[in-house]
C-alpha positions as CSV (number, residue, x, y, z in Angstrom):
1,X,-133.9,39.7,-162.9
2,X,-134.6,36.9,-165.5
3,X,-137.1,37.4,-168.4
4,X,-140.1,35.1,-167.7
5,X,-142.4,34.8,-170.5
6,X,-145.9,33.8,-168.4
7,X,-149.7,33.2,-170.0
8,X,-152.5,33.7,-168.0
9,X,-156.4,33.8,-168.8
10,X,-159.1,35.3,-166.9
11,X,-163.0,34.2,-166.8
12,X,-164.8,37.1,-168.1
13,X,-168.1,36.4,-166.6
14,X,-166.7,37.0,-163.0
15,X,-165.8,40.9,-163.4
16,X,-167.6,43.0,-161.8
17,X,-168.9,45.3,-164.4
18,X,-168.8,48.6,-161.5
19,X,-165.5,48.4,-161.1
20,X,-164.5,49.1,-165.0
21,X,-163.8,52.5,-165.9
22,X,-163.6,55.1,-168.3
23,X,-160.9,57.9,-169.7
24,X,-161.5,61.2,-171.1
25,X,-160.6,59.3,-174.4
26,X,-163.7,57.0,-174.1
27,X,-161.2,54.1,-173.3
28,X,-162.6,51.5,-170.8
29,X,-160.2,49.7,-168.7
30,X,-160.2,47.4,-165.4
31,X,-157.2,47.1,-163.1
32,X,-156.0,43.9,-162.0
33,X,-153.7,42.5,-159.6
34,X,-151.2,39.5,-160.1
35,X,-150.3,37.7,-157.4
36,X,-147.3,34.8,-157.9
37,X,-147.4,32.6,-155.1
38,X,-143.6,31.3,-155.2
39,X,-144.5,27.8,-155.8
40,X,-145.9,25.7,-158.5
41,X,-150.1,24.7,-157.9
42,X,-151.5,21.6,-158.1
43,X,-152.5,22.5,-162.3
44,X,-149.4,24.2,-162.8
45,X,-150.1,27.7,-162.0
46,X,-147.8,30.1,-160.6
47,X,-150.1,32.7,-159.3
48,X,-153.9,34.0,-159.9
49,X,-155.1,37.1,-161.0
50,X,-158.0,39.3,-159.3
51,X,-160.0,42.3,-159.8
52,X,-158.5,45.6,-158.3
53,X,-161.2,47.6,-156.7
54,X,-161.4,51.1,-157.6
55,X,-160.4,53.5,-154.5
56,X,-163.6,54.1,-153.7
57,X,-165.2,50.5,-153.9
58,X,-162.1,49.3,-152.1
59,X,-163.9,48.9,-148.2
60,X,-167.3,47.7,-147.8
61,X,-170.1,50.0,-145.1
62,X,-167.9,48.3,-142.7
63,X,-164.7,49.7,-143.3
64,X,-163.1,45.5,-143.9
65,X,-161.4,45.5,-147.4
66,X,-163.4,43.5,-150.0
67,X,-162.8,40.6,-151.0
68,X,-161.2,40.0,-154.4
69,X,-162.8,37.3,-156.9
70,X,-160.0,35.3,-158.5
71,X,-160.8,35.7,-162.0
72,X,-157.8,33.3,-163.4
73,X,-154.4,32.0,-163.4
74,X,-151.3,33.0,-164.3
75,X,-148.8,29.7,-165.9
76,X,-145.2,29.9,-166.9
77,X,-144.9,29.5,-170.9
78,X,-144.1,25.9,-171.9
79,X,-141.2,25.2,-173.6
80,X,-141.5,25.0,-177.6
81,X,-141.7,21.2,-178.3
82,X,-140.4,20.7,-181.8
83,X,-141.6,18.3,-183.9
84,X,-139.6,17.3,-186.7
85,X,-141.8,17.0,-190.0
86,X,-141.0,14.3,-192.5
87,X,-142.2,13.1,-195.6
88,X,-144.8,11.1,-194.9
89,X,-146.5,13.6,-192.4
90,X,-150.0,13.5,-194.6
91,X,-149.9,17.3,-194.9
92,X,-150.6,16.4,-198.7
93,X,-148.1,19.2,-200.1
């Protein structure tokens, strides 16, 4: 497999605050998912990420799975554009 260098950024407002939790050690986490859809999107994404339920939030009183809020997307790392600097780049040094 290939290393693939990826960014991604997630909407913090849209996690639902129940399903975050804690260690002995006082750390808070939240699990996510990553889901790469094979394909590039319409804005250049690769995939989206969502908010893993914890086990026991995972079904609703009905027994159906819930339904995961996308909380971002996931991009391929552009390529470093260089940019050659000259002399009279007005950096003033």
């Amino acid at each position: 497999m290939e290393k693939q260098v990826l960014t991604a950024s997630i909407n913090l407002t849209k996690i639902a605050k129940d399903h975050l939790f804690k260690t002995d050690n006082g750390a808070i986490y939240l699990n996510l998912k990553l889901i790469l859809k094979g394909e590039l999107g319409q804005y250049g994404d690769i995939g989206f990420i969502v908010q893993s339920p914890l086990k026991e939030k995972n079904k609703d009183e009905n027994g159906d799975y819930v339904k995961l809020e996308i909380l971002g997307n996931i991009k391929p790392m552009p390529e470093k554009v260089s940019q050659e600097i000259t002399d009279d780049d007005e950096l003033g040094f």
